[in-house]
N, C-alpha and C positions, 0 to 999 in steps of 0.2 A: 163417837169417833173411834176409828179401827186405829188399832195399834201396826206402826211397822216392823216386819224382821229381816233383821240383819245376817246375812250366813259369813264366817269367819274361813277363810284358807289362809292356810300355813304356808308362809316364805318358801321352806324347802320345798315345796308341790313345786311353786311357780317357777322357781329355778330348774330343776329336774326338767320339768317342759320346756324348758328357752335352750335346753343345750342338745344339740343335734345327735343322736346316735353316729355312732362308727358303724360301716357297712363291715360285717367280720370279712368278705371277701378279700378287702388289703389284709388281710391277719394273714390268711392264707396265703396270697403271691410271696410275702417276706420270706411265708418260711421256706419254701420252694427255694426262693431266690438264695438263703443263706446259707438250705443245704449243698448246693450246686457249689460253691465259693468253698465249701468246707471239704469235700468231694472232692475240687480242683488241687486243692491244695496237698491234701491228704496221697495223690496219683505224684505227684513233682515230686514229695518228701522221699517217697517208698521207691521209686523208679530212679532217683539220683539225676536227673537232667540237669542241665547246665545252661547258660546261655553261649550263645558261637561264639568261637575266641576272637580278638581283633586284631586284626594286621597292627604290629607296631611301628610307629611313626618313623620315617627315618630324613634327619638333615639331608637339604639340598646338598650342602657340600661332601655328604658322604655318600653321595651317586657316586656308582662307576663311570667314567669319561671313555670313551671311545678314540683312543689315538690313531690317528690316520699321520703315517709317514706323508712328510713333503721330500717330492725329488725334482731335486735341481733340474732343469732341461735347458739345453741351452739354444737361444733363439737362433731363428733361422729365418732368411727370408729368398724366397724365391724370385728370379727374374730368371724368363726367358728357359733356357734349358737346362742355366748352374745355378749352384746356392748359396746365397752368400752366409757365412758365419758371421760369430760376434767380431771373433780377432779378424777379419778382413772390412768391416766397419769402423773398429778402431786405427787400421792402417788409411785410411781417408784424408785427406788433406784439411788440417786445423780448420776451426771454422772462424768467420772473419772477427770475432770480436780478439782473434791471437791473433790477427792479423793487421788487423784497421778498426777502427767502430765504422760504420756506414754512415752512421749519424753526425759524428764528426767531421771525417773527408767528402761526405756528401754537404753538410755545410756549408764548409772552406770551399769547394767548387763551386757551389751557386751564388756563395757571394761572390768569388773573384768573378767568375765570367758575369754577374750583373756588371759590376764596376766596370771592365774590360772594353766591353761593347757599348758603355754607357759615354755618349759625345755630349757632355754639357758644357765645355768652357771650364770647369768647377775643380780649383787645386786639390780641396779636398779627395774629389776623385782619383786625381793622380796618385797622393800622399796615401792613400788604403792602397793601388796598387804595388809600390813600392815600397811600401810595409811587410807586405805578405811573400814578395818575389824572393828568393835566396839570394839570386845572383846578381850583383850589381851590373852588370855589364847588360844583362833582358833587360833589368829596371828601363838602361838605357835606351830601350831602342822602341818603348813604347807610342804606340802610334800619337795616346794625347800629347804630346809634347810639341805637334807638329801641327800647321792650321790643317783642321777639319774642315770641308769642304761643305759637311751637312750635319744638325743635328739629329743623334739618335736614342734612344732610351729604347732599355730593356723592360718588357711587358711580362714575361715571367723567366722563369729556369729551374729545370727538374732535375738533377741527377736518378738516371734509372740504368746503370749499369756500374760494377765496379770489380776491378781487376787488381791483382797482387804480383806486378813481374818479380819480386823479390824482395826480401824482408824488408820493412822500413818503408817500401815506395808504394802507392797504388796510385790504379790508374781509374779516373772516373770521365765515367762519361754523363754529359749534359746535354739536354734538350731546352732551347729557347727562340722565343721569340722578341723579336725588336720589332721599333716603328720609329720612324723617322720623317721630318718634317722637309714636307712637298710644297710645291707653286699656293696648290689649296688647302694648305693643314698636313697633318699627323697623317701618314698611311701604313700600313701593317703589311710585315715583311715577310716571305715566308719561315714556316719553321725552319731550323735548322738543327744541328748537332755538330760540337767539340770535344776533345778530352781536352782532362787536363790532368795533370802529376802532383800528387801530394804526397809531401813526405816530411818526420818527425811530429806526424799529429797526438802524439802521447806526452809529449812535452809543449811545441812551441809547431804550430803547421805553418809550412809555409809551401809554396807551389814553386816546382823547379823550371819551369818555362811556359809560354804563352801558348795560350789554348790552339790546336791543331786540331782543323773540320776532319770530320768524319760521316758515315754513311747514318740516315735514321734507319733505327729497327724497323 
C-alpha cells in the first residue's frame, strides 16, 4: 500500500495572495495633485493677494430720501371763455342742507298734498291736514269739510323740484296723480303738479297755505 504526501503552506503565503496589489499609478496622480495645492499656495503667500472687498451693508432707514417740494396750486375750473376760481366757488349760494334738508320738506309736501287731494269721508284725514297748516283761518277753508261730490284718492306724489324764496321758507314742487270713483269704478286722472310752502322744518314743519297748480316740467 502507497503511502500519501502531504505538502504544508504557510498562512502568511495565502494571505499575501488574497490582498490585491496597489496600482503605483494613484501614487503618482497624489503627488502631482499635492504638488499643485502646495504651488498654489506658496504664489497667494508671496504675491499678498487679497479677496475683493465687500460693499458694507447699509439700514434701509439710513437711505437718502429724495425730497420733492409740494406746491400749492390753486384750483381752477374753466367754463366757456372765464375761469372760475376757488373764492368765486366759495361765493355760491349755501347749499340746500343750510337751507332746508330736501328729505325733509320733500316729505311734509308729499304727505300733505296726499292728504289734500285725498276725498274719503275720513276725520282723520281732515285732523293731519289741520295739524300740519300754520294758519288757522286755511285750516278753515278746506275743501273736506264741505260735501264732496265724488270720491278720490291719491295714487302717488313726488316732490322733484325745490326752491328757497327766503330763509326759513321753501317752496316744493309736487307731481301726482289721483283716481277717483266713476259710474263704472276707480278711473285715473291725469298727472298733474302743485307747490306747496314749507316752513320751520328744522324744529316743528308746517305748510303756510293750500297747494297752488303749477305747470309739469
Amino acid at each position: 500500500m502507497e503511502s500519501e504526501e502531504f505538502e504544508k503552506i504557510p498562512w502568511s503565503g495565502l494571505v499575501a495572495q488574497a490582498q490585491p496589489a496597489v496600482d503605483p499609478r494613484w501614487y503618482i496622480a497624489g503627488g502631482v495633485v499635492g504638488a499643485i495645492v502646495i504651488v498654489l499656495l506658496a504664489m497667494r503667500m508671496f504675491t499678498g493677494a487679497s479677496p475683493p472687498p465687500v460693499a458694507p451693508i447699509i439700514a434701509s432707514d439710513q437711505l437718502p430720501v429724495e425730497t420733492v417740494p409740494v406746491v400749492a396750486v390753486e384750483p381752477v375750473v374753466a367754463v366757456g371763455d372765464g375761469v372760475i376760481t376757488e373764492a368765486d366757488l366759495m361765493a355760491v349760494d349755501p347749499p340746500l342742507s343750510d337751507q332746508g334738508d330736501p328729505l325733509i320738506v320733500g316729505f311734509v309736501a308729499e304727505w300733505f298734498v296726499t292728504d289734500y287731494f285725498t276725498r274719503d269721508g275720513s276725520t282723520e284725514t281732515i285732523s293731519s291736514l289741520e295739524a300740519v297748516l300754520a294758519d288757522a283761518d286755511v285750516a278753515s277753508t278746506l275743501p273736506h269739510l264741505g260735501d264732496s261730490a265724488e270720491e278720490t284718492f291719491v295714487e302717488w306724489a313726488r316732490a322733484f323740484a325745490f326752491e328757497y324764496p327766503e330763509e326759513g321758507l321753501a317752496e316744493v314742487s309736487v307731481a301726482l296723480r289721483t283716481v277717483h270713483r266713476g259710474e263704472d269704478g276707480f278711473v285715473r286722472d291725469p298727472v298733474r303738479a302743485v307747490s306747496v310752502e314749507i316752513a320751520g322744518w328744522e324744529t316743528d314743519p308746517t305748510v303756510t297755505g293750500l297747494p297752488v297748480d303749477i305747470e309739469l316740467p
